[in-house]
C-alpha positions as CSV (number, residue, x, y, z in Angstrom):
1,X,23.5,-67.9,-113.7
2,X,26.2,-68.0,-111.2
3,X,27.7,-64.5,-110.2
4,X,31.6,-64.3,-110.3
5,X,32.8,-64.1,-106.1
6,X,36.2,-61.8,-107.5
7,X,37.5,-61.0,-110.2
8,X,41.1,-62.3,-109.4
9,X,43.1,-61.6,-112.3
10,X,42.0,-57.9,-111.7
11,X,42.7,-57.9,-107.4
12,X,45.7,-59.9,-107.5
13,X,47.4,-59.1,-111.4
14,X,51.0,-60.3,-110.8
15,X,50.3,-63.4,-109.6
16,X,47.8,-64.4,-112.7
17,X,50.0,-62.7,-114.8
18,X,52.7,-65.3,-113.2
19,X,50.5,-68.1,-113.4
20,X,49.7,-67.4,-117.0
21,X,53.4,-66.8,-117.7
22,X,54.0,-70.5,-116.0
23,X,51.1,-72.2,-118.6
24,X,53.0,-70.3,-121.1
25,X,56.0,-71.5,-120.8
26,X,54.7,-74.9,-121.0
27,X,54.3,-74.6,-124.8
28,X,57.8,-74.3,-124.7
29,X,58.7,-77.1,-123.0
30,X,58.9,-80.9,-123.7
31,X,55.2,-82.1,-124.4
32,X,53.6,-82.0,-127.0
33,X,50.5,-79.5,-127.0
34,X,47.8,-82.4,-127.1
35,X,49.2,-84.0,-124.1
36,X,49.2,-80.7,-122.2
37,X,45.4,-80.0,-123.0
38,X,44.2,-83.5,-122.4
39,X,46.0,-83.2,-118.9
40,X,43.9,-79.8,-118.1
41,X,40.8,-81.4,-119.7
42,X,41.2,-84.3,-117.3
43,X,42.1,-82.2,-114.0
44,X,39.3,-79.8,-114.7
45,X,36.6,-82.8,-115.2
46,X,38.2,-84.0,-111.8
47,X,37.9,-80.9,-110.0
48,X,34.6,-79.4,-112.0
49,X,35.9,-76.8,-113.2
50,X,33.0,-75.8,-116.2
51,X,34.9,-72.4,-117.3
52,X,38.3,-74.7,-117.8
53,X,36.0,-78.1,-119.4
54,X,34.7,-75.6,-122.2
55,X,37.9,-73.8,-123.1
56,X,40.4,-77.1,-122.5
57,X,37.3,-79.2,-124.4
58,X,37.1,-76.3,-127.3
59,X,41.0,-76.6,-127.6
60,X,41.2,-79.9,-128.2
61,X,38.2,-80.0,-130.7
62,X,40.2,-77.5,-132.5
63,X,43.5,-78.9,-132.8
64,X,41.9,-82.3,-134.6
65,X,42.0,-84.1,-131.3
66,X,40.0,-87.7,-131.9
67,X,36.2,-86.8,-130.7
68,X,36.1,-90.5,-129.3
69,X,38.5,-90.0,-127.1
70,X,37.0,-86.5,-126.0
71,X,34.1,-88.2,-125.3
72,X,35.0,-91.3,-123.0
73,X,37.9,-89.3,-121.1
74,X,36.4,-89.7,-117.3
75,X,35.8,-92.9,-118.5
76,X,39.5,-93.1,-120.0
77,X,40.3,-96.8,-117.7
78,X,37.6,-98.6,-119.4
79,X,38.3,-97.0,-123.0
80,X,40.2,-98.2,-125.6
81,X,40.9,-95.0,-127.2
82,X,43.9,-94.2,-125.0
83,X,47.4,-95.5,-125.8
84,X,49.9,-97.0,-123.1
85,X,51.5,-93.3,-122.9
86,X,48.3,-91.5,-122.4
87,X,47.1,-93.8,-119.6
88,X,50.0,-93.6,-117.6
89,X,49.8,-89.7,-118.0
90,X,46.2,-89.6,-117.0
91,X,47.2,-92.5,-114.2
92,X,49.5,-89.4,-113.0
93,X,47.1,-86.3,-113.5
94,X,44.8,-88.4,-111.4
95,X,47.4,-89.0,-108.4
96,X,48.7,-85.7,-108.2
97,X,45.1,-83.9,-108.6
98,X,43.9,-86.3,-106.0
99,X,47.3,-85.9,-104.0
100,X,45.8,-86.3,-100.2
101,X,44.1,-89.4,-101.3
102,X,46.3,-91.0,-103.4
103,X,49.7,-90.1,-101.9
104,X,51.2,-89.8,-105.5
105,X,52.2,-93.2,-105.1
106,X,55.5,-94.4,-106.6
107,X,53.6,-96.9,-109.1
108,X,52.2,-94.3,-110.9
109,X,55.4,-92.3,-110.8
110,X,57.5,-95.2,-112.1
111,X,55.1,-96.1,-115.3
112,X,55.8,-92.7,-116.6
113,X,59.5,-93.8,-116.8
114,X,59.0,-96.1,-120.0
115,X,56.8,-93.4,-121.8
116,X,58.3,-90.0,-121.2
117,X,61.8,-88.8,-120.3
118,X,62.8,-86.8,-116.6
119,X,62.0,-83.4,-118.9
120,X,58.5,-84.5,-119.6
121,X,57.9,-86.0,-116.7
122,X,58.8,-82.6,-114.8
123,X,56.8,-80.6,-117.7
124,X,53.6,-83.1,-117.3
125,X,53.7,-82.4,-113.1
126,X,54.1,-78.7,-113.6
127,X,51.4,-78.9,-116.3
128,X,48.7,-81.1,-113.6
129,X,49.7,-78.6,-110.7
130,X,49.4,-75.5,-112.5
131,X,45.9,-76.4,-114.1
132,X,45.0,-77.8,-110.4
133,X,46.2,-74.2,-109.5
134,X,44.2,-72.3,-112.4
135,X,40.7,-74.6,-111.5
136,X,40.7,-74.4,-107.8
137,X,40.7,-69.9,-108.4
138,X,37.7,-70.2,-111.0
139,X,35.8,-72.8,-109.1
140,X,36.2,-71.1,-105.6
141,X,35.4,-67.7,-107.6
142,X,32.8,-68.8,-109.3
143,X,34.2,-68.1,-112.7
């Protein structure tokens, strides 16, 4: 069993209680919940986040989301259970995640164009960066 570093949401409380406020208002926002939790189940994979896998994976399960696809999403360029819209949204979660890497490069910006409007686009980047946010404190705490 690994032992929790800090508990951060206790040490630091406005600034998780911000955090939480940003995921929050996300359900507000322009995309559709199954979108936002398949980003967050893809970011956490990518960063190995196990706290954020089981609740983002749990989620999804719940909300009737297709098992197949739950089950090949790190392999989610090689499956066929993505459509056009979810690749280039995981195409995205990928650059931005990886950001020093990949550069976020303009390719993958421009295919969101024909799949989701400037508002979604801007919800779907807040969504990445805030679960890149909420995985890099529960990995580095040992949540």
């Amino acid at each position: 069993m690994i032992k929790q570093r800090l508990n951060y949401a206790e040490l630091a409380p406005a600034p998780y209680k911000n955090m939480v406020g940003a995921l929050m208002a996300l359900e507000k926002g322009a995309l559709d919940k199954a979108t936002i939790e398949l980003m967050f189940m893809r970011v956490s994979q990518i960063n190995g986040c196990a706290y954020c896998l089981d609740m983002h994976g749990k989620a999804l399960r719940e909300s009737g989301f297709s098992h197949a696809k739950l089950d090949t999403l790190a392999g989610w360029r090689v499956s066929h259970e993505f459509s056009e819209r979810e690749r280039v949204a995981l195409e995205w979660a990928e650059s931005v995640t990886l950001i020093a890497a990949t550069g976020a490069p303009d390719s993958a910006f421009e295919a969101l164009k024909a799949h989701f409007s400037d508002t979604e686009i801007a919800d779907l980047t807040f969504a990445i960066s805030i679960m890149n946010a909420f995985n890099r404190l529960a990995v580095s705490m040992r949540q």
